[in-house]
C-alpha positions as CSV (number, residue, x, y, z in Angstrom):
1,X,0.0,0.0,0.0
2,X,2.1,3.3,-1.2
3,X,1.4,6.8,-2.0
4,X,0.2,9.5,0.6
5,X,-2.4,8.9,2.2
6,X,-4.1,10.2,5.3
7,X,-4.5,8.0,8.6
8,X,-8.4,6.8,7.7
9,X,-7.6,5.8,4.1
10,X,-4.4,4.0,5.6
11,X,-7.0,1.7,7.7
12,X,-9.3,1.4,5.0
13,X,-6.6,0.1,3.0
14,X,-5.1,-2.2,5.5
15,X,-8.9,-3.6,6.5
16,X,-9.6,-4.4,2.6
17,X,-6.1,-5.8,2.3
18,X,-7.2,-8.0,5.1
19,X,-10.9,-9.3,4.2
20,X,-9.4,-10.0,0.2
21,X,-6.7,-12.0,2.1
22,X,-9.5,-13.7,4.0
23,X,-11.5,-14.4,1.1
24,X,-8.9,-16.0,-0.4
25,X,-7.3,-18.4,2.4
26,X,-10.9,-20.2,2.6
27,X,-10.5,-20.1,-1.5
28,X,-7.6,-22.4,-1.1
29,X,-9.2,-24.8,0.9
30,X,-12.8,-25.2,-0.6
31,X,-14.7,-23.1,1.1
32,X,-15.2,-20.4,-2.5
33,X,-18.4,-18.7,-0.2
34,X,-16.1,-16.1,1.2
35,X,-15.8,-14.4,-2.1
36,X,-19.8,-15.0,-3.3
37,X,-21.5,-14.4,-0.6
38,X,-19.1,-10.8,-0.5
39,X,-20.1,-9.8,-4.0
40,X,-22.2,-6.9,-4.8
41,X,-25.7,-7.4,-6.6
42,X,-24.2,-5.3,-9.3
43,X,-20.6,-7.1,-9.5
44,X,-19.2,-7.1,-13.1
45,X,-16.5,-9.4,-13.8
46,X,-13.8,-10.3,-16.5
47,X,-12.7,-14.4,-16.0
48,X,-9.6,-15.0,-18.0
49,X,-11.7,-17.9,-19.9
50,X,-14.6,-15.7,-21.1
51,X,-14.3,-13.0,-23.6
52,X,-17.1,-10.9,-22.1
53,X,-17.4,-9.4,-19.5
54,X,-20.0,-11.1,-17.0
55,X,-22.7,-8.6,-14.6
56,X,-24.7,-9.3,-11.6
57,X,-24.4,-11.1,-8.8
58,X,-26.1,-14.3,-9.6
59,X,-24.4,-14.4,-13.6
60,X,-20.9,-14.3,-11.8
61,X,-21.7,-16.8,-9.1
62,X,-23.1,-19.1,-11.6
63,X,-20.0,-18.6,-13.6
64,X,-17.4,-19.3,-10.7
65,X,-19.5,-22.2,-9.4
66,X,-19.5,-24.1,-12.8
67,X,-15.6,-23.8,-12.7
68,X,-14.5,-23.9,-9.5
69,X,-13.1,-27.2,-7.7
70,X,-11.0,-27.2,-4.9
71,X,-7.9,-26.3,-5.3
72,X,-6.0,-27.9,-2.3
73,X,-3.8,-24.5,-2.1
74,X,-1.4,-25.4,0.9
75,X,0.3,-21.7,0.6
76,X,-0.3,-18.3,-0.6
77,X,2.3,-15.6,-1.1
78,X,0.7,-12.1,-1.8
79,X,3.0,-9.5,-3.5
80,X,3.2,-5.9,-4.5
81,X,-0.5,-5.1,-2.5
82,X,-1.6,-2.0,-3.6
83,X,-4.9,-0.7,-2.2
84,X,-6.3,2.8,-3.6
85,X,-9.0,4.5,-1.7
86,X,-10.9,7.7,-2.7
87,X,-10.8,11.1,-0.3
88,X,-14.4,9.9,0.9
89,X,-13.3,6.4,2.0
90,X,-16.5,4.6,0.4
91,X,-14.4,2.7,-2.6
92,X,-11.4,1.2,-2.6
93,X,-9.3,-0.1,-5.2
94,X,-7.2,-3.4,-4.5
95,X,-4.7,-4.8,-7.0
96,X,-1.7,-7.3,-6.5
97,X,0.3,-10.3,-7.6
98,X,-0.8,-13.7,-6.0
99,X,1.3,-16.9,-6.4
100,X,-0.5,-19.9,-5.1
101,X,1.2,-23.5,-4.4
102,X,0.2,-26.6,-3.9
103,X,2.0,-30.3,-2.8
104,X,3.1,-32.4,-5.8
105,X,2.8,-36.5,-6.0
106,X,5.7,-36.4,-3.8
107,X,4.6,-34.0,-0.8
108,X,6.6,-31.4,-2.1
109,X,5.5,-28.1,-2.3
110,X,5.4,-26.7,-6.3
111,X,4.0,-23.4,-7.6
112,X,-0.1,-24.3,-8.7
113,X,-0.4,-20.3,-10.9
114,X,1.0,-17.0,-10.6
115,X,-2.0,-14.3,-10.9
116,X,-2.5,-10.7,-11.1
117,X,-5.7,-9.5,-9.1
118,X,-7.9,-6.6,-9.2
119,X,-10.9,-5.9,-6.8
120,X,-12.7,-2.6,-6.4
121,X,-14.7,-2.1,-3.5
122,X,-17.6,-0.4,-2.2
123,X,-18.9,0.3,1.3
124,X,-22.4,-0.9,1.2
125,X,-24.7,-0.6,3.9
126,X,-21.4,-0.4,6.4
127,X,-19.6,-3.4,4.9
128,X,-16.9,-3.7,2.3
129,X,-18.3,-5.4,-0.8
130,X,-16.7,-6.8,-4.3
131,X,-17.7,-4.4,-6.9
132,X,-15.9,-5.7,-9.9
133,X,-13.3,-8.1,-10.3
134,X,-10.8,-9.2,-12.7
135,X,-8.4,-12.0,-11.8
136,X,-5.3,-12.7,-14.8
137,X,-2.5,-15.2,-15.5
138,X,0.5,-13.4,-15.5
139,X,2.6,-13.2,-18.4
140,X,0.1,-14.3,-20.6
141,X,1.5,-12.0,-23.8
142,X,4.3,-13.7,-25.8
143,X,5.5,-10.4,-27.0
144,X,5.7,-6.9,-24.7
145,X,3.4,-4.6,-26.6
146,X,0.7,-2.1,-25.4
147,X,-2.5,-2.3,-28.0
């Protein structure tokens, strides 16, 4: 979390930091509620497997739910957390590089994906909900160019 900021948006940022990583530990061991049950009614979405961009609440849960299995994630590193929040402390912006690993055939631990994350969030009747998300593979691109 960088750039000036005064003390409230400091703890705003912190407290988002902390619910996206909570969201995300019960992610890695089945439980994918965290994150559902957080989202907006008016969530949009990209999905690295769709084209389109997916809306509402019960299109994106339907989405993730068709895909999701239980990863068996044994470890999480989160890296480079930035967390942007506006002067009147009602939306936040949340981006940052997650690696995930899980145990090979031979209990050793091995890198499952490397992701770049974005969630914005609102403050909605007092609690900090997932207003759009887009979650990416890193180094998807073959070449570096901008367009």
């Amino acid at each position: 979390m960088k750039g000036k900021r005064n003390e409230r948006q400091e703890a705003i940022g912190e407290a988002v930091l902390e619910l996206e990583k909570s969201f995300n530990e019960r992610w890695s061991v089945g439980a994918n509620r965290g994150y559902l049950d957080n989202y907006a009614e008016e969530i949009s979405c990209f999905d690295r497997v769709l084209k389109e961009l997916i809306v509402g609440r019960d299109t994106v849960i339907a989405h993730i739910e068709s895909l999701y299995s239980n990863p068996h994630i044994v470890r999480n590193e989160y890296r480079n957390p930035v967390v942007n929040v506006n002067d009147s402390g009602d939306f936040a912006v949340l981006a940052y590089n997650l690696d995930t690993y899980v145990l090979d055939d031979n209990g050793k631990e091995r890198q499952l994906r490397a992701w770049n994350a974005t969630e914005a969030y609102r403050l909605i009747d007092g609690e900090w909900r997932i207003l759009h998300s887009h979650w990416a593979f890193t180094q998807t691109a073959t070449e570096a160019v901008a367009s």
